[in-house]
N, CA, C and O atoms as a GROMACS GRO file, in nm:
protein
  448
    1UNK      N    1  -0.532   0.457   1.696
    1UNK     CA    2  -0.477   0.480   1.564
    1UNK      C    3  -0.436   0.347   1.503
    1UNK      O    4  -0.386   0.255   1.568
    2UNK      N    5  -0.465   0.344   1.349
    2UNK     CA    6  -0.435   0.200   1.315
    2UNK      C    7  -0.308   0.266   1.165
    2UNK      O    8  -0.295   0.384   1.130
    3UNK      N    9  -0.249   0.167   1.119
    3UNK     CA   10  -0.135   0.216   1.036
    3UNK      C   11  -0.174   0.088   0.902
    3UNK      O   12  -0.157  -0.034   0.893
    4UNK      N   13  -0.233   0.194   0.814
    4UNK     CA   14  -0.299   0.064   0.678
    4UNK      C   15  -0.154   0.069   0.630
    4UNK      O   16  -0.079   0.165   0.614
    5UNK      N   17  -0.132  -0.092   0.607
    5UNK     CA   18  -0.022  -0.106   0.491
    5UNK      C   19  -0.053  -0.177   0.354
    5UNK      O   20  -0.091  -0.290   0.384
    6UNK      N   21  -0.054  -0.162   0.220
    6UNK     CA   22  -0.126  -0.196   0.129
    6UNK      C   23  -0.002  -0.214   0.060
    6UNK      O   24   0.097  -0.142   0.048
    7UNK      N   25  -0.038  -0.347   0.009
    7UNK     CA   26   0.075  -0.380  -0.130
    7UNK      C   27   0.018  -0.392  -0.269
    7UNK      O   28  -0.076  -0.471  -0.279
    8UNK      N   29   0.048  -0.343  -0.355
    8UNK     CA   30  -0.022  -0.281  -0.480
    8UNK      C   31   0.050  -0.304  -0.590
    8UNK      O   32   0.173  -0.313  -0.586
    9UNK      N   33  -0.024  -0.317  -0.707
    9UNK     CA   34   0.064  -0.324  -0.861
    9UNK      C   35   0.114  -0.169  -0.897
    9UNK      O   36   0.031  -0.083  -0.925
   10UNK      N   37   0.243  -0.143  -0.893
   10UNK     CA   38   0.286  -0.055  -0.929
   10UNK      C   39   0.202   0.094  -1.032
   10UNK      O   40   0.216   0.210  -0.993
   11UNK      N   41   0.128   0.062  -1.148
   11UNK     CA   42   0.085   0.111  -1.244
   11UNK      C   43  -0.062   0.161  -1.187
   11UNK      O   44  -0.145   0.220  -1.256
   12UNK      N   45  -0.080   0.125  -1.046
   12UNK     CA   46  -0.205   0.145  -0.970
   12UNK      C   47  -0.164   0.299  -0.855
   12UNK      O   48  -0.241   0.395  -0.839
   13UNK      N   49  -0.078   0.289  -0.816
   13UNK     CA   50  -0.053   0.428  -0.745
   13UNK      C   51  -0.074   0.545  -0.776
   13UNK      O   52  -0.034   0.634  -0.701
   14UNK      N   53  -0.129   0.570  -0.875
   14UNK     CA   54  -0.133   0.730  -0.889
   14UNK      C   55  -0.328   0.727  -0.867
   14UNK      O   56  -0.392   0.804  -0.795
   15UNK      N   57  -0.368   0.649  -0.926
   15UNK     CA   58  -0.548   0.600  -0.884
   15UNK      C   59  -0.536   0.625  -0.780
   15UNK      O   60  -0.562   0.745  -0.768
   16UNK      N   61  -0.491   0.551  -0.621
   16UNK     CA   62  -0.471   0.502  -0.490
   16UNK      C   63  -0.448   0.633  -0.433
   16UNK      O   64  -0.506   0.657  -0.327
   17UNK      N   65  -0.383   0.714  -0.479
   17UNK     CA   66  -0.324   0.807  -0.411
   17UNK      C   67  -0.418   0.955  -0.426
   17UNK      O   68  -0.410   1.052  -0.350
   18UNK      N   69  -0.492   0.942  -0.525
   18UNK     CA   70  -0.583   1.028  -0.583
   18UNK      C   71  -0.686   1.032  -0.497
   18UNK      O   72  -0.735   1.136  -0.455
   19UNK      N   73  -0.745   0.855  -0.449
   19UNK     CA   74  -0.859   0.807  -0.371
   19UNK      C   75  -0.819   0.854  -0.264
   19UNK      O   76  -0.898   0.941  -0.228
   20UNK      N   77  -0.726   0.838  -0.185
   20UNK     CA   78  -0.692   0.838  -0.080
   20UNK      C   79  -0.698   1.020  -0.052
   20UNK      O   80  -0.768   1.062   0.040
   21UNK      N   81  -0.643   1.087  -0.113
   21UNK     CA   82  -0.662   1.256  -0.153
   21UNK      C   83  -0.791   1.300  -0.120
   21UNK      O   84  -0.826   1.389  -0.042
   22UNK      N   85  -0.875   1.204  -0.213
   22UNK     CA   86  -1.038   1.289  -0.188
   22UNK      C   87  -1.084   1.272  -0.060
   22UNK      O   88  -1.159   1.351  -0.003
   23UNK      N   89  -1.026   1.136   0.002
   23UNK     CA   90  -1.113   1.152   0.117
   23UNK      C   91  -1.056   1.197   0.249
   23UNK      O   92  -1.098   1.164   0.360
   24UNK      N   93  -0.934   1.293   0.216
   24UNK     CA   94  -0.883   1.362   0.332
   24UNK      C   95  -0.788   1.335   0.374
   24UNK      O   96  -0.761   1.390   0.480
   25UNK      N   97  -0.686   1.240   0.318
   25UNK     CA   98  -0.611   1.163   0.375
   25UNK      C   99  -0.440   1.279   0.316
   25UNK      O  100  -0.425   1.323   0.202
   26UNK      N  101  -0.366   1.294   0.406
   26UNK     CA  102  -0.301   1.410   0.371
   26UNK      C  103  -0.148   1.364   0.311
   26UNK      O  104  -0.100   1.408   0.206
   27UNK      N  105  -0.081   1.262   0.404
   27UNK     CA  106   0.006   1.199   0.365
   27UNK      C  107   0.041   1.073   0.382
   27UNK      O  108   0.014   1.023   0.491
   28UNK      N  109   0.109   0.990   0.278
   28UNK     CA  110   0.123   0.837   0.259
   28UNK      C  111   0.294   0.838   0.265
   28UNK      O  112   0.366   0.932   0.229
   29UNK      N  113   0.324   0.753   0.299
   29UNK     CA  114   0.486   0.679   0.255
   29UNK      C  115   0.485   0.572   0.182
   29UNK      O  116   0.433   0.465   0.212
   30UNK      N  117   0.553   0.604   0.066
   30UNK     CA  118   0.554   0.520  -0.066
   30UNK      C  119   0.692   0.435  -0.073
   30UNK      O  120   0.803   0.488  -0.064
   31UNK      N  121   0.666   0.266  -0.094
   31UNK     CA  122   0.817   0.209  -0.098
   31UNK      C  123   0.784   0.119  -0.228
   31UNK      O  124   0.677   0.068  -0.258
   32UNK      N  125   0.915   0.113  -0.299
   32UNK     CA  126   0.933   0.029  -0.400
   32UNK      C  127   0.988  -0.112  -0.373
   32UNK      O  128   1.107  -0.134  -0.351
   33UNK      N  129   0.878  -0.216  -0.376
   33UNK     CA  130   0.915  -0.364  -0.300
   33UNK      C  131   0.959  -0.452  -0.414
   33UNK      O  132   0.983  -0.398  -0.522
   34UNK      N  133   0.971  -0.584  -0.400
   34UNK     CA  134   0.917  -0.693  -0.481
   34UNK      C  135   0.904  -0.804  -0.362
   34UNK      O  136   0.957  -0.816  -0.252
   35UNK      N  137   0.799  -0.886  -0.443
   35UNK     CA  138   0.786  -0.941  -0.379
   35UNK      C  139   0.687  -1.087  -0.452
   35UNK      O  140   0.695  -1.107  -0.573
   36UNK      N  141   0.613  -1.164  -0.378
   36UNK     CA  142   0.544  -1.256  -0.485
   36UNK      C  143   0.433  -1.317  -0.353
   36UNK      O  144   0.408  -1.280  -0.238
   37UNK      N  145   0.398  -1.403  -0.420
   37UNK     CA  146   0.228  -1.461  -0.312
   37UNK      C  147   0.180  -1.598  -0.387
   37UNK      O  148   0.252  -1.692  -0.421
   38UNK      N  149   0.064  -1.586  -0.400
   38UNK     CA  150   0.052  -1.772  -0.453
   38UNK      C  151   0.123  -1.733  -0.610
   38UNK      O  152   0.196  -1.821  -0.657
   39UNK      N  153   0.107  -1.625  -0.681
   39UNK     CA  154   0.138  -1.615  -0.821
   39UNK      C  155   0.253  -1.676  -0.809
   39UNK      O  156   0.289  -1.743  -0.907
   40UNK      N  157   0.344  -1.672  -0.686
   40UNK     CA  158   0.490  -1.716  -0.730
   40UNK      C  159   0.584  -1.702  -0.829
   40UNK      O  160   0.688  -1.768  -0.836
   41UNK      N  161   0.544  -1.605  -0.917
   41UNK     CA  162   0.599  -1.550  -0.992
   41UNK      C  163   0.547  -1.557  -1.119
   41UNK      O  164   0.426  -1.571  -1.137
   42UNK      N  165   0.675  -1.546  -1.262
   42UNK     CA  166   0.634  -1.606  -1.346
   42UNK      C  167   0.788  -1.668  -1.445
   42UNK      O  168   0.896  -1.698  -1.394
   43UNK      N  169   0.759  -1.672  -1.574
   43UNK     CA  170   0.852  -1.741  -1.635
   43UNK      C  171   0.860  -1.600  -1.796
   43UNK      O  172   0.762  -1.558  -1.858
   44UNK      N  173   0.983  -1.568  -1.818
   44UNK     CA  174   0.974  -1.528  -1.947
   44UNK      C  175   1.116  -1.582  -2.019
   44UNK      O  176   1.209  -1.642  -1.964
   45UNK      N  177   1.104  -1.547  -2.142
   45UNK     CA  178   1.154  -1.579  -2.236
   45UNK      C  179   1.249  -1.424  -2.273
   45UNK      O  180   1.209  -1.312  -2.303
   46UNK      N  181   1.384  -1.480  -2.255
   46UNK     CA  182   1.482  -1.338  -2.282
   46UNK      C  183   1.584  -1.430  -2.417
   46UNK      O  184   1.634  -1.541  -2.396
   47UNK      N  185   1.597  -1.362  -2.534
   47UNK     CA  186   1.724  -1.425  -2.607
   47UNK      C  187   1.713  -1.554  -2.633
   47UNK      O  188   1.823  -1.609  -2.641
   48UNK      N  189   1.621  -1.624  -2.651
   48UNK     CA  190   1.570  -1.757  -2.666
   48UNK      C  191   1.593  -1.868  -2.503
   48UNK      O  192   1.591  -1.989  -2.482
   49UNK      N  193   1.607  -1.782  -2.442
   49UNK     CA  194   1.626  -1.869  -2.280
   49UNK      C  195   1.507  -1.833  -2.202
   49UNK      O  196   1.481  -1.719  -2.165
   50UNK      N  197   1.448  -1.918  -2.182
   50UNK     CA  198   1.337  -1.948  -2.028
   50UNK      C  199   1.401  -1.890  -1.870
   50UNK      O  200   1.512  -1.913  -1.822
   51UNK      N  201   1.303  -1.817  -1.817
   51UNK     CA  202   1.380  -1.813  -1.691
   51UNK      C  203   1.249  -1.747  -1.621
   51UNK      O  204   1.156  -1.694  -1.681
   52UNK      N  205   1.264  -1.763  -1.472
   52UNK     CA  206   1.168  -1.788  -1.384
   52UNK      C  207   1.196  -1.616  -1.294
   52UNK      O  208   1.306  -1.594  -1.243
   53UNK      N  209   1.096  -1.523  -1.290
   53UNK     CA  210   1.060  -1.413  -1.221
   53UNK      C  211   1.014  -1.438  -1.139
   53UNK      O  212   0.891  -1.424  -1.138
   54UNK      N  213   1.104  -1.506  -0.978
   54UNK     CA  214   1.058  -1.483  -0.849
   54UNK      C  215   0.974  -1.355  -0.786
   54UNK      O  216   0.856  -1.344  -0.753
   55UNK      N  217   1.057  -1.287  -0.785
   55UNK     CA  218   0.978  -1.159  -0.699
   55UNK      C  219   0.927  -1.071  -0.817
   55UNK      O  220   1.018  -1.064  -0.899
   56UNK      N  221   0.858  -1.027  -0.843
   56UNK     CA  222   0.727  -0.862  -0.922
   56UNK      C  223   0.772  -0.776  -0.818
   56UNK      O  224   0.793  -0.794  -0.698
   57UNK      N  225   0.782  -0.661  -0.904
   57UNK     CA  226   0.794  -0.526  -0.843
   57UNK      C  227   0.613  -0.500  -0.768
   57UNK      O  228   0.505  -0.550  -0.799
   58UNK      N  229   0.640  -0.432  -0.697
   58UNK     CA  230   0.543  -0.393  -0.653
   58UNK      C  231   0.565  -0.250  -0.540
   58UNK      O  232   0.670  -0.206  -0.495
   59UNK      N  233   0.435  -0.204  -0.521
   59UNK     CA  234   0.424  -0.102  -0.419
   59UNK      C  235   0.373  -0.099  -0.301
   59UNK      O  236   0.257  -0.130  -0.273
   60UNK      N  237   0.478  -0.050  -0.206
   60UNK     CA  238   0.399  -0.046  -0.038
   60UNK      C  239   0.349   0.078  -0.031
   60UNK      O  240   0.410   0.173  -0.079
   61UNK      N  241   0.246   0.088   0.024
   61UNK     CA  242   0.226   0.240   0.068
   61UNK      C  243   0.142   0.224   0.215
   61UNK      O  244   0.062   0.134   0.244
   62UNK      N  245   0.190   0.350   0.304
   62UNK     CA  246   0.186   0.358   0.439
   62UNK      C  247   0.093   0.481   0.483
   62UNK      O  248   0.131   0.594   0.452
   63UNK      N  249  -0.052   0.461   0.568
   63UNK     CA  250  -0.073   0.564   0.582
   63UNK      C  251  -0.112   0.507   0.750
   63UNK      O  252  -0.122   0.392   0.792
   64UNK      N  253  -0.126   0.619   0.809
   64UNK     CA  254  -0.145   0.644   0.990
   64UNK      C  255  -0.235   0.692   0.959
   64UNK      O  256  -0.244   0.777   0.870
   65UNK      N  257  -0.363   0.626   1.059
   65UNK     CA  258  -0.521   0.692   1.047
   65UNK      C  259  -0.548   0.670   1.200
   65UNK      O  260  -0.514   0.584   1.280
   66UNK      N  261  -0.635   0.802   1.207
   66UNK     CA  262  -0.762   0.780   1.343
   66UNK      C  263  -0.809   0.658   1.307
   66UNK      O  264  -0.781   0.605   1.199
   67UNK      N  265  -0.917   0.585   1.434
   67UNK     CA  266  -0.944   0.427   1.408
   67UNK      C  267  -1.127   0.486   1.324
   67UNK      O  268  -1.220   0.410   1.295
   68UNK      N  269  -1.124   0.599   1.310
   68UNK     CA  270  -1.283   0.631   1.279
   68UNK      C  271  -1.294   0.618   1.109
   68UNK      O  272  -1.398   0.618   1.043
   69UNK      N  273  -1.116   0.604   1.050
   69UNK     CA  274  -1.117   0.642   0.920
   69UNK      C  275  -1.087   0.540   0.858
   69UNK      O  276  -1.078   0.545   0.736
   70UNK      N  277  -1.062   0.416   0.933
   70UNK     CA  278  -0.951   0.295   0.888
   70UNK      C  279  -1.105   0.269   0.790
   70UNK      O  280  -1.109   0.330   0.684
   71UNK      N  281  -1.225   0.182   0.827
   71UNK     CA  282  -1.328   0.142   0.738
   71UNK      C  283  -1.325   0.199   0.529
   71UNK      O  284  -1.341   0.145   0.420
   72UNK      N  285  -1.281   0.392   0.607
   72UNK     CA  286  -1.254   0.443   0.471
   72UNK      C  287  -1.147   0.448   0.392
   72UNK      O  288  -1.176   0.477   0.276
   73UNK      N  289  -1.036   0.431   0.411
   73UNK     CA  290  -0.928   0.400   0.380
   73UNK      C  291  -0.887   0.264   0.314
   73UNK      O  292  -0.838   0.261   0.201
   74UNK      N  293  -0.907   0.162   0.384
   74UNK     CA  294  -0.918   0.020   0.327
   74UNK      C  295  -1.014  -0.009   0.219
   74UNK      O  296  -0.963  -0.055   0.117
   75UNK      N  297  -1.152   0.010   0.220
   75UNK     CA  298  -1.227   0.045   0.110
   75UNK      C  299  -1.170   0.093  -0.026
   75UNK      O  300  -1.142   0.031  -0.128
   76UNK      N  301  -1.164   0.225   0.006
   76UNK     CA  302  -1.137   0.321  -0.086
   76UNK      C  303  -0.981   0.227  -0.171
   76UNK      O  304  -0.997   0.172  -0.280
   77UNK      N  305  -0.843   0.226  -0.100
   77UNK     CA  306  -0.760   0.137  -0.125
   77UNK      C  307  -0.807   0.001  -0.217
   77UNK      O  308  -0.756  -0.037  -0.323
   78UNK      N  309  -0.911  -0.053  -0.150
   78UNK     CA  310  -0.941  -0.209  -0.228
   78UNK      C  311  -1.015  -0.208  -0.350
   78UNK      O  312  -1.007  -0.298  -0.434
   79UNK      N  313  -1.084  -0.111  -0.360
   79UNK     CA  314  -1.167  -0.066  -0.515
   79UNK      C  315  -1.071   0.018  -0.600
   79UNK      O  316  -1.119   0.032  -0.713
   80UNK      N  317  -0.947   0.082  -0.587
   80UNK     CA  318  -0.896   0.148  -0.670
   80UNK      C  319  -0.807   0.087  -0.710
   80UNK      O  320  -0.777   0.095  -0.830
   81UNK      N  321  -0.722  -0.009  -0.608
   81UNK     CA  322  -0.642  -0.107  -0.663
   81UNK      C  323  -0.713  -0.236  -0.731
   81UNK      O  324  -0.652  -0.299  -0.817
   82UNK      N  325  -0.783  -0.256  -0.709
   82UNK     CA  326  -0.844  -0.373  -0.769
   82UNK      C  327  -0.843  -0.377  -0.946
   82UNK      O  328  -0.885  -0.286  -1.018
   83UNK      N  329  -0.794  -0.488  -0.987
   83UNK     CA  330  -0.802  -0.554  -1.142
   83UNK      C  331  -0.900  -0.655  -1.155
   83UNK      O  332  -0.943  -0.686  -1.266
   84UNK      N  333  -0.939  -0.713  -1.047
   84UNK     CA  334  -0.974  -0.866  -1.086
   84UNK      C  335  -0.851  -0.966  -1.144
   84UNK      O  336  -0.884  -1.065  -1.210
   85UNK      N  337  -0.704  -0.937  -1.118
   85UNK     CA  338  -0.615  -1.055  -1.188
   85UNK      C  339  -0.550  -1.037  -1.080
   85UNK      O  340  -0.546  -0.936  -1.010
   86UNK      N  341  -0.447  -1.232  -1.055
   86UNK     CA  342  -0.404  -1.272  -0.968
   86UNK      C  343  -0.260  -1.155  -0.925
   86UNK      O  344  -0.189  -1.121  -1.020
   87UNK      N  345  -0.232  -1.110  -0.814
   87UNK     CA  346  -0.142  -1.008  -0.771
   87UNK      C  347  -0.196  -0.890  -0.754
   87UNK      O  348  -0.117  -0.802  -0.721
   88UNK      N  349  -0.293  -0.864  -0.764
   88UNK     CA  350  -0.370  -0.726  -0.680
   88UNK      C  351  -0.328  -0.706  -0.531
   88UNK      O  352  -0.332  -0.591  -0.486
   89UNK      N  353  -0.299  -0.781  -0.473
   89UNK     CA  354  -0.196  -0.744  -0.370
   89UNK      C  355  -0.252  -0.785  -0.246
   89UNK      O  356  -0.301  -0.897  -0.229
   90UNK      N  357  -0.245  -0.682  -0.144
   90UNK     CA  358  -0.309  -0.748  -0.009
   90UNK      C  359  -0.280  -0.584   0.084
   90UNK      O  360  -0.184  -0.509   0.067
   91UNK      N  361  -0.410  -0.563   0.192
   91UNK     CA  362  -0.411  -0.443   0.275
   91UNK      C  363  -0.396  -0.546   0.434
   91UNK      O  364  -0.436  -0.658   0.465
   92UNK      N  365  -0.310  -0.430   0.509
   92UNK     CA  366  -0.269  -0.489   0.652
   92UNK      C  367  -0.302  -0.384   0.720
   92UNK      O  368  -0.246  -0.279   0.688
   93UNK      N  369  -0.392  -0.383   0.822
   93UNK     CA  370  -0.451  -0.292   0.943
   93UNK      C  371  -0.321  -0.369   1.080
   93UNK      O  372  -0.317  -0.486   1.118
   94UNK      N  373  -0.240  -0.263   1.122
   94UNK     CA  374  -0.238  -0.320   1.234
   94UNK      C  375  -0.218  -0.182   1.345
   94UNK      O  376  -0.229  -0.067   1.301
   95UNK      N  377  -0.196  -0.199   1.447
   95UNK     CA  378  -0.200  -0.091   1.560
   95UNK      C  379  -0.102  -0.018   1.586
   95UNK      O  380   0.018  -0.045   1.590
   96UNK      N  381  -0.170   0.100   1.606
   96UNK     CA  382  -0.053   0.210   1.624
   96UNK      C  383  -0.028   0.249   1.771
   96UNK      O  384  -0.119   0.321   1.813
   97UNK      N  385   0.064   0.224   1.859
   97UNK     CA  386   0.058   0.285   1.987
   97UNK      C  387   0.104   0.429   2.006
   97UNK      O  388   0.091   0.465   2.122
   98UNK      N  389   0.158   0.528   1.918
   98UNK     CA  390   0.200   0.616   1.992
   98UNK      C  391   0.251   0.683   1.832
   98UNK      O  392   0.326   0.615   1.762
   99UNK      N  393   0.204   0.820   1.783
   99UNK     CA  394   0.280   0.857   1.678
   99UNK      C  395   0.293   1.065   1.758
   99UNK      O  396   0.215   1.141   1.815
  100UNK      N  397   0.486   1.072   1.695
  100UNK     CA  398   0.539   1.206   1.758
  100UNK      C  399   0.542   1.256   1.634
  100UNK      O  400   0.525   1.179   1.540
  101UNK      N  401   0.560   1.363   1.617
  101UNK     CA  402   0.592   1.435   1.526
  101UNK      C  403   0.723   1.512   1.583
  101UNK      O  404   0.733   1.579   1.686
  102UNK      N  405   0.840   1.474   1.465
  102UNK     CA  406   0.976   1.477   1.533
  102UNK      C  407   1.019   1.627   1.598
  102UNK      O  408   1.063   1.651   1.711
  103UNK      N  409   0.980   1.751   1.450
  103UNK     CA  410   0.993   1.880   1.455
  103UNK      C  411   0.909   1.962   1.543
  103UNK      O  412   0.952   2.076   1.565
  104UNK      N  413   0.790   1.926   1.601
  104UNK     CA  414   0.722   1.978   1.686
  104UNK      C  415   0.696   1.910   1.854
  104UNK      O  416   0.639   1.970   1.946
  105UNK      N  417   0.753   1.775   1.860
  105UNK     CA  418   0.684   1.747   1.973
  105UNK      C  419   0.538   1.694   1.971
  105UNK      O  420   0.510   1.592   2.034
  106UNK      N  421   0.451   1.759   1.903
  106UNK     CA  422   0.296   1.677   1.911
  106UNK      C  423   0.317   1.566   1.888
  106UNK      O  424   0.386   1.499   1.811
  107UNK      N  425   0.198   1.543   2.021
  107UNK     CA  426   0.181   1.357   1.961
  107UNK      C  427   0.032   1.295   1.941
  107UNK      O  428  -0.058   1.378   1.932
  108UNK      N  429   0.002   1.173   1.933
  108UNK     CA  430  -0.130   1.155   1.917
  108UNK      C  431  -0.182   1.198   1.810
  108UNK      O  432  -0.093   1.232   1.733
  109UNK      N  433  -0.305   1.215   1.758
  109UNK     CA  434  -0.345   1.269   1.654
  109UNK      C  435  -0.314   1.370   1.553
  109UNK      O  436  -0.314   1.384   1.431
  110UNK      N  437  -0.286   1.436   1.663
  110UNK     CA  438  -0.215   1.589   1.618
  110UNK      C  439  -0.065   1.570   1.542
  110UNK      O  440  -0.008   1.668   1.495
  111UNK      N  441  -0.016   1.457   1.535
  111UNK     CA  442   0.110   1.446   1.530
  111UNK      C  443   0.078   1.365   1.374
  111UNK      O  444   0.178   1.336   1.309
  112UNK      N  445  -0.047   1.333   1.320
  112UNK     CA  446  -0.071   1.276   1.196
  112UNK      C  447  -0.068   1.399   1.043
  112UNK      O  448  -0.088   1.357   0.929
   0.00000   0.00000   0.00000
């Protein structure tokens, strides 16, 4: 089992979550981040004062997959989030050793 973590432009989650829907995927955990990357931010103008926007809001979202589905998942994720402009975000595959399901006891697959 691998656990995709995807960081996303906010205004992109309801696309992502739609994609992720069609292709079977049943449930995600959604977090409200900020955060920044080479954009490093930016600069706006409030009340005639300059000032520098370290961290952008952004979105985590969490899904637990069999390793047969990760190929579809990351895909699907990278074409729906995608703009072509700098902060489209970034997807993280990493390994899952062991998922329970608290209310039943199942574990392993069954527990997704």
């Amino acid at each position: 089992m691998k656990k995709v973590e995807a960081i996303i432009k906010p205004f992109k989650l309801e696309e992502v979550k739609d994609a992720l829907s069609e292709i079977g995927i049943q449930g995600i955990t959604v977090s409200e981040v900020k955060g920044f990357g080479r954009q490093k931010g930016h600069t706006e103008l409030y009340r005639g004062a300059e000032y520098v926007v370290d961290f952008l809001p952004k979105i985590k979202l969490e899904v637990v997959v069999e390793d047969d589905l990760v190929l579809q998942v990351v895909e699907s994720i990278r074409e729906t989030a995608h703009t072509g402009r700098i902060g489209d975000g970034k997807i993280f595959v990493v390994p899952v050793e062991e998922v329970i399901r608290i209310r039943t006891g199942e574990k392993g697959k069954d527990a997704i």
